[in-house]
Structures are given as C-alpha cells and as structure tokens.
N, C-alpha and C positions, 0 to 999 in steps of 0.2 A: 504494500500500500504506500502509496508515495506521501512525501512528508506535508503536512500541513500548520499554519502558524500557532497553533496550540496542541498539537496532538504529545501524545502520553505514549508510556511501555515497560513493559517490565522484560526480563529479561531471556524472554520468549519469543519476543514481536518486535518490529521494529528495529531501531537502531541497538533496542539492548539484546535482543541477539546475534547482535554483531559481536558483543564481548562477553559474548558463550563462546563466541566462534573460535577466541584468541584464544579463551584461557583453556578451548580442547586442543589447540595447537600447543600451547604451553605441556599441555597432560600428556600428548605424545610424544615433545621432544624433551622428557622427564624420565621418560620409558626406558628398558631394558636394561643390561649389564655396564653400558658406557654412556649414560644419559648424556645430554648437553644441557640439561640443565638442571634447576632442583626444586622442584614445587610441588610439594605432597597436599596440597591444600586444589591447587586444580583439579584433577580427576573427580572428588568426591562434591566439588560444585557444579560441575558441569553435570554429574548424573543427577542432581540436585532438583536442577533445573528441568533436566526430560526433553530436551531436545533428542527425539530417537535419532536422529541424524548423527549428533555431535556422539554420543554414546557410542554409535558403530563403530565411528571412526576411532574414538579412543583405544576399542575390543580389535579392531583391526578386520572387523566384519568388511566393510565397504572402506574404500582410499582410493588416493593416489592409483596415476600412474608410472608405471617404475620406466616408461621409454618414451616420457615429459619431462623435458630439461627441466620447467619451473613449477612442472603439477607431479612430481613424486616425492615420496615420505621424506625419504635425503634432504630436497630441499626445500620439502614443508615448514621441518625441523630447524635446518639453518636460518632459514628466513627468521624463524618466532626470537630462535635462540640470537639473532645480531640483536632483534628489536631489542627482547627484553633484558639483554647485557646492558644495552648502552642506555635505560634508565635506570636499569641496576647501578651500576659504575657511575651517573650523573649524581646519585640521590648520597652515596660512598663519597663521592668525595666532598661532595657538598657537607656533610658530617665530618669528615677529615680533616675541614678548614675551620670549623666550626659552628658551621650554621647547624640550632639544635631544632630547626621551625619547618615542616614540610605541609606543601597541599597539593594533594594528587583533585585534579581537574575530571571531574567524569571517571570516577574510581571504575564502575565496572563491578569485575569480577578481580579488581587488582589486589595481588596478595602481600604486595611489600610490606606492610605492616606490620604483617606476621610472620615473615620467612627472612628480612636483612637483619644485620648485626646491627641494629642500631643503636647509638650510645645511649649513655642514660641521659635521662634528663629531655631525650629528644620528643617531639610532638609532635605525630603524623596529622593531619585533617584530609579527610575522605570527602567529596561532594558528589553527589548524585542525586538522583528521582528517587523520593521516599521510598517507592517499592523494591529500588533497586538496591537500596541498604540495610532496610530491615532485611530482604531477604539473605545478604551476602551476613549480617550479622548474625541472626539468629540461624542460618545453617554451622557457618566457623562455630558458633558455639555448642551446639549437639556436637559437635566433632573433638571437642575440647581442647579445639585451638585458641591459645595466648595469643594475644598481641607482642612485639616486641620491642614497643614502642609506645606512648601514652596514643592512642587510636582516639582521634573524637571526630565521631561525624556530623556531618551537614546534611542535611536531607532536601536538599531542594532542587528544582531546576535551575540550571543556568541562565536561563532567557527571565530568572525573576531578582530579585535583590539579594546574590548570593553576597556580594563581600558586608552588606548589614548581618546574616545571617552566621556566616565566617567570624567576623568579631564578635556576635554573642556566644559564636561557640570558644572563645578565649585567645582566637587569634590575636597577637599583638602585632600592627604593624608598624612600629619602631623596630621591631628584629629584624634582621636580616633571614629572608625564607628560598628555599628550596621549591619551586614547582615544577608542575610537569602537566602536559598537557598533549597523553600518548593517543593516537587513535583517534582525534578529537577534531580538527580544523575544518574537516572536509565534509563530517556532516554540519556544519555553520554554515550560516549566511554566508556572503561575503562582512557586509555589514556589522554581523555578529561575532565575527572574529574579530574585526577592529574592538570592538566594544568590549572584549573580553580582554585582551592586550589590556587597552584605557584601564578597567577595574585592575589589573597585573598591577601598572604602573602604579596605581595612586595608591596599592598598599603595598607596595616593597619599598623596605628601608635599604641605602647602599649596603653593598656585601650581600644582596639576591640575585639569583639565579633562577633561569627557566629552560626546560630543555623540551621539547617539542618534534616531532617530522617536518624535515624539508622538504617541500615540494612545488614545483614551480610548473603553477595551471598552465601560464602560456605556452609552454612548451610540451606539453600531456598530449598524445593524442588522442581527439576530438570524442571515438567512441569506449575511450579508457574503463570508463563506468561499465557499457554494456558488455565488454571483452570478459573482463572480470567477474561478473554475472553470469556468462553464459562457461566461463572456467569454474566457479562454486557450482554451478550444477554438476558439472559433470563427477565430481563426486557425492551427491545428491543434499546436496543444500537448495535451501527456496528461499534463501536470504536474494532478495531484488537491489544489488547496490548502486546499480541504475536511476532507482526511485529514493533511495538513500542520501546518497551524494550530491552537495549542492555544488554545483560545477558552474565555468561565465568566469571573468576576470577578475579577480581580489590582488591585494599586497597579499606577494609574501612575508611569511613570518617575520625574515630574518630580514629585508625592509623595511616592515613597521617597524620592528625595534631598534634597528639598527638609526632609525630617521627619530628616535623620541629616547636615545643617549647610553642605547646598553650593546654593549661590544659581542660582536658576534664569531660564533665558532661552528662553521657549516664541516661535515663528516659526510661524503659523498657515500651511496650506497655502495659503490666499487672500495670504498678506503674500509669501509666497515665493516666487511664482509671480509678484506684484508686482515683486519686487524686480529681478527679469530682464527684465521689461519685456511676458513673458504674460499672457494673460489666464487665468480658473481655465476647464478645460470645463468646458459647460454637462452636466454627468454626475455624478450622486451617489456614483456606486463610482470614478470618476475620483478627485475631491477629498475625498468626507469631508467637505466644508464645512471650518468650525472647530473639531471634534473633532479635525480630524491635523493631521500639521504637524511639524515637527522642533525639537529642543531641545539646547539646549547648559546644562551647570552648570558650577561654576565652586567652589572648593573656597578659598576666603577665607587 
C-alpha cells in the first residue's frame, strides 16, 4: 500500500516491515559455525513478529540464489554484516571519545542496546511508532534480555514533536550525543529529511555526531525502487518498496550538513565492503557503485 500523509504500522505492514526484513538478515548472517556477526536477540524477534516469509528464510526453507552475484546468502550476509559494522563501530567510538548520550532514529527492531559494550553511565534513546516499541520491549523482555545500557524510549512518530518528547524523556541537549539515522532517509519526504536534520541541529551540543547512509538520488537509477521490488520477490517477500520509497530530488545528507557546519566523512560502498575484507558484488542494485555508501559528521 503506498505511503500516505498520516498513515500508521507496526511491524508487519508497511515500512515496519521493512525492519523485520533487516533484522532477519541480521539473524542469518549471525548463523552457523563462523557467523559474521552476533545478534542472538534477532532470530527470536523476527519469529516474534510472524512474518512467515522472514521465518523461512531464517530456517533456510526459501533464499537466495546461490548463481546471483547480489541475491545469494554470501552476499545477503555481507551486505547486512558492512551495514550493521559500520553503526556498530560509529556508536564505539562515539563512546570511546566520550560521548555517554545516544539516539537511535526509527529504532526498529535495533538491538544495540542490548548486544554493544556500552560504558556505564551511557544512555541509549530508542524513537519509534508506539507499536513498534512496546512491541520490540515487551518481547526482549519475555526473552530476559538486559539492556546494556540505560535504554529509555520514545514512543512517537517522527512527523510529530519528537525532540519535545526526546527531552521529556531526559535527553539533555547541552551533551554532546551520538545519532544514527540507519534505514531511514529514503522513506522521508524530501522535505522531511530537511526537517529532521533542523530538529539534529538544534539539539546537538558540539562534540555530536551522526552517522546515516549515503546516497545520492541524482544519480540512482530512475526504476531503482521497482528493481529492488521485483529482486524481494523473488525470494518471496510482498514488501512493495516501490510504494515505500519517496524518490524526486532532495539534499543529500552529507550536503545538508555539511552547508549548516558539521564536517563530513563519506565511506563509499566499495571502501566499506573493503574494509571487512569483501569484495563489492559484481550487481549494480547490490552496491550502487560510488553513489552509496555510508556517512558519518561530526559537529566541531
């Protein structure tokens, strides 16, 4: 169902099963004797949720094809495992310089909260669609998973008064905070990303950081959305990201911020997929070449 100015979802429908979709990709490339990553908290949310889709593919029922440069399990795995390295490693050092204040943007099904080392003292904030926090709360808790970190969420939409909602829940915007904003840009407006940026800016104190996907629309090609669509089928998903994806010209990220004073650090899909020791697939809707790629700034 294609997006409308006030429509709603939990993490069945919609955009929130789009981060079903990540965190069963997280749950497979967690899997076997030599995992690539480590997230015992994904598999038992994604069967949570009942997506029989996402379940197959966890069980290894329905996948991939293994003689698809960019649609086999290999580089299902690598794909999830560059993404979720590199705000693993963003949220690490961000804590390694000191910042003890983090807000993850459209949590999702994100588990960092409960799976990084994080120091004490540190204070995640979660924001999401009420449904979509009770539900990731009250499941981690039948499961008798801690937090590892003081966890406080936000229950709201984005498109409403989240940084009033943000500072009731103890945010202090005198600290210096950690964000993250994974998965997120491209279902927004154009509009709506500016205006999330804006709310970024006016409560980060210097010494914040934010780290985000690179992707630069002008350069995407045209039927990118429908390509991608018609690839989640064929391992039998009905996710439409066609209808999801608000596509048309915006700033990139890393020119909004880079034009309103925080130093930017662009990490090409090719450098990033380097840096773990992958190679990029040989698949144009795989990588995006050097148009994507993930980004971190850095607020001076």
């Amino acid at each position: 169902m294609a997006r409308t100015e006030n429509d709603t979802w939990d993490l069945a429908s919609s955009v929130g099963a789009t981060a079903t979709a990540v965190a069963a990709s997280r749950a497979m490339a967690s899997q076997g004797p030599d995992p690539l990553l480590d997230d015992p908290w994904a598999d038992p949310l994604v069967r949570a949720v009942g997506i029989d889709t996402f379940i197959k593919l966890i069980d290894g029922e329905i996948g991939p094809r293994e003689g698809d440069a960019g649609l086999n399990r290999r580089a299902m795995n690598e794909q999830i495992t560059v993404r979720t390295r590199f705000f693993d490693d963003f949220f690490l050092r961000a804590t390694g310089s000191g910042i003890r204040q983090a807000v993850i943007l459209a949590s999702g099904l994100d588990t960092r909260a409960y799976r990084l080392p994080w120091p004490a003292g540190t204070v995640v904030y979660e924001i999401d669609q009420p449904e979509v926090i009770e539900f990731k709360t009250r499941t981690l808790a039948g499961l008798g998973a801690e937090p590892t970190a003081g966890r406080r969420t936000v229950a709201i939409d984005l498109r409403n008064d989240w940084p009033a909602a943000l500072t009731e829940a103890g945010f202090d915007a005198g600290q210096p905070t950690a964000w993250s904003a994974e998965g997120l840009l491209v279902y927004l407006p154009p509009e709506a990303q500016d205006r999330l940026f804006d709310h970024v800016f006016a409560l980060s104190a210097p010494g914040s950081r934010i780290a985000t996907e690179h992707l630069d629309m002008r350069n995407v090609p045209p039927d990118w959305a429908e390509r991608l669509t018609e690839r989640s089928r064929r391992i039998g998903s009905n996710i439409n990201l066609a209808e999801l994806f608000y596509t048309g010209e915006r700033n990139t990220a890393a020119e909004y911020l880079a034009a309103h004073g925080w130093r930017t650090d662009i990490r090409t899909t090719e450098q990033a997929y380097a840096a773990h020791g992958f190679e990029l697939p040989d698949d144009e809707l795989a990588s995006l070449g050097n148009v994507g790629g993930y980004l971190a700034a850095y607020l001076d």
